[in-house]
N, C-alpha and C positions, 0 to 999 in steps of 0.2 A: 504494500500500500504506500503512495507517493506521500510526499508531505500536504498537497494541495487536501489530499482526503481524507486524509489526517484530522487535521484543521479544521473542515469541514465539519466530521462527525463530531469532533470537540465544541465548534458551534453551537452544533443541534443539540446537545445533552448538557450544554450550558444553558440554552434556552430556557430548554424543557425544567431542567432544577430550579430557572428563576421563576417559573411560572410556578411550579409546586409550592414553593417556600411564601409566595404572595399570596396565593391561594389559602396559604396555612395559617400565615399572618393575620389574613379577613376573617376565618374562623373563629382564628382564639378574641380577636376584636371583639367580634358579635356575640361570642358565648361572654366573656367577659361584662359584653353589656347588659347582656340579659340577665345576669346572675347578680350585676351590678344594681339593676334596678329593683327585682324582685326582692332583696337585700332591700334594697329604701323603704318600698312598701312594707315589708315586712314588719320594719324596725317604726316606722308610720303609723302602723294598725296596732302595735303594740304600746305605742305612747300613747291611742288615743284609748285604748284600754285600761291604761295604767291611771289617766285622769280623769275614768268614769267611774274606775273600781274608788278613787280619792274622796270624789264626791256625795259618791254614795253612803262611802265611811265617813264623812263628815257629816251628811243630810242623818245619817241615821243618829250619830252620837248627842247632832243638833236635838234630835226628839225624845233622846233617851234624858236629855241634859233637862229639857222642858219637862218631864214627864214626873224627874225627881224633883223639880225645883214647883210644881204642885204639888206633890207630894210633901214638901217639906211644908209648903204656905199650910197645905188643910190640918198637918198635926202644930203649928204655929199658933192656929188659930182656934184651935177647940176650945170649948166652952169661955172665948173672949167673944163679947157682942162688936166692941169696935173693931177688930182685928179682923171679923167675920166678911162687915161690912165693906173693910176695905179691900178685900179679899172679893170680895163679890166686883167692887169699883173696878179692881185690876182684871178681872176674868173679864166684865164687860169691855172694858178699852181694850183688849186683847182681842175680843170678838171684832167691834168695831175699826181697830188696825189690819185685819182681817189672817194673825197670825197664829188661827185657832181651826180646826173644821168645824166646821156648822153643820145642823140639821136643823128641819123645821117644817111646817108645813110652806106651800107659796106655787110656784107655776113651773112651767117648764114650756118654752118657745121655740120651736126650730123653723130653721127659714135656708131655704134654698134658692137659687137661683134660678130665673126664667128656663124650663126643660127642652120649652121649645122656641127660643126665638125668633120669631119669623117676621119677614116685610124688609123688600131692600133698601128704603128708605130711610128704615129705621137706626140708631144706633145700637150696635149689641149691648154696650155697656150700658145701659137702661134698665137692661133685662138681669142686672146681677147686682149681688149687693154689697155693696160697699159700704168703708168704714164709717161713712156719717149714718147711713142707714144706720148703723147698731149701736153707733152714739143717742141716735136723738131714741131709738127703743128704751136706752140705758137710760137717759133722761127721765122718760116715759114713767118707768116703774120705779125709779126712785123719785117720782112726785107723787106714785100712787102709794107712796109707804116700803118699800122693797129694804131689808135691811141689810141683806147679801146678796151680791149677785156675781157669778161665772159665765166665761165664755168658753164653751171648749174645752173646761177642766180650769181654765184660767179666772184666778181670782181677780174681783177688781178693787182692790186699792186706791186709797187717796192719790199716789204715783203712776197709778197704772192710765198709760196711753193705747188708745187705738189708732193705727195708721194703714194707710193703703199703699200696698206697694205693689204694681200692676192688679193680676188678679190673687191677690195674696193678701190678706190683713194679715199685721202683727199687734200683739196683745202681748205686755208686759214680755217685750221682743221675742216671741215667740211665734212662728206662721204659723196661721190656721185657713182655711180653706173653707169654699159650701162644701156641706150643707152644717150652719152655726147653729147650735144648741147653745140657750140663753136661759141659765136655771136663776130663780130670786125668790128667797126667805120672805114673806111675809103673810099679810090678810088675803088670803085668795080670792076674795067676793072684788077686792081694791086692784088689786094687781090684774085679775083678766079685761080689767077695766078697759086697759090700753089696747084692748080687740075690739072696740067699741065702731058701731056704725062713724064714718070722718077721720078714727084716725089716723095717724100715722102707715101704722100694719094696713088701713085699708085700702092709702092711696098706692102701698107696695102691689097689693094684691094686683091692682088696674095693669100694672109695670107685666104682670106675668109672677112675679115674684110668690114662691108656695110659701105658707106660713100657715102652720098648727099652733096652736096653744089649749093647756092641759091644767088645770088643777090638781095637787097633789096632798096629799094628808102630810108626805114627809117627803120632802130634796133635803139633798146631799150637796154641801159646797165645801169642797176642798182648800185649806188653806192657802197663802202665797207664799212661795216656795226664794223667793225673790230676798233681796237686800232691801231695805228699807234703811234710809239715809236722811239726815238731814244736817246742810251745812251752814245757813241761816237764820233757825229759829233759835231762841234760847229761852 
């Protein structure tokens, strides 16, 4: 064999190695990336578990802490009349801060959005409901006497905001969606009141907007779960 084909084949099987080795390079690249990322995730889902199990362990020691710290007021207060009373003042501004759960008789309101909105003329957004809707409701039943009221699980607090953020309300920054469930502590004869022929609820109904309302002997309103702050008052 000449030197020319020599040369040649050493060419060719230089090539050929440099393409295998780039080939190989690309490889370990993309596994590297892939392992690389799955890694992130991983370590990602594990942080966001690590500060739910946190929360949880705090939410809970929160109520174990309230639990004893009634405990201690009601043997505090045995057989003291003024001690009782003020024991009762504190349970009630507890109730009223709304960082107690409630029960009680009073209503139960849900309201969904237009199911079918139809007319091309129309605007959709007519047909849904939005956060002043369930403001001026919340108005509604606390002029009708309402002494608790939830939206979706969410208590509502002296603090607590309702906003509209597209088709999405937030409550005590929390998204909730239709179809809103609106529970309120009170006189039930006073409170279904605001289902009244004119009002509010009926000019929804005209919108498309569905809306039941219920008398209950006993709702359930779950505490706020929230921070309650104040940097202001003193």
């Amino acid at each position: 064999m000449n030197k020319r084909k020599i040369a040649f084949t050493l060419g060719i099987v230089c090539i050929i190695l440099t393409v295998a080795i780039c080939v190989q390079i690309n490889t370990i690249k993309n596994a590297n990336s892939t392992v690389s990322k799955g890694f992130s995730e991983d370590n990602l889902r594990d942080e966001v578990l690590k500060w739910k199990e946190k929360y949880d362990r705090i939410l809970n020691d929160l109520d174990v802490a309230e639990k004893n710290l009634t405990k201690i007021r009601e043997e505090s207060t045995k057989d003291d009349t003024t001690s009782s009373e003020t024991e009762e003042q504190i349970k009630l501004n507890n109730n009223l801060l709304g960082t107690t759960n409630l029960e009680g008789p009073g209503v139960e309101i849900v309201i969904e959005d237009d199911p079918n909105p139809i007319g091309v003329l129309e605007d959709v957004s007519d047909h849904i409901v939005h956060d002043a809707d369930l403001r001026a409701i919340v108005n509604a039943l606390k002029n009708a006497g309402a002494e608790a009221i939830s939206i979706n699980g969410q208590r509502l607090v002296n603090t607590t905001s309702i906003t509209c953020i597209g088709n999405v309300v937030k409550i005590n920054n929390e998204k909730i969606t239709s179809p809103f469930t609106i529970k309120a502590i009170g006189y039930p004869e006073s409170l279904v009141a605001v289902n009244m022929n004119g009002s509010y609820i009926d000019d929804l109904r005209d919108w498309g907007i569905q809306v039941s309302i219920k008398k209950l002997n006993k709702v359930e309103i779950p505490k706020y779960t929230g921070v309650i702050s104040a940097q202001y008052m003193k």
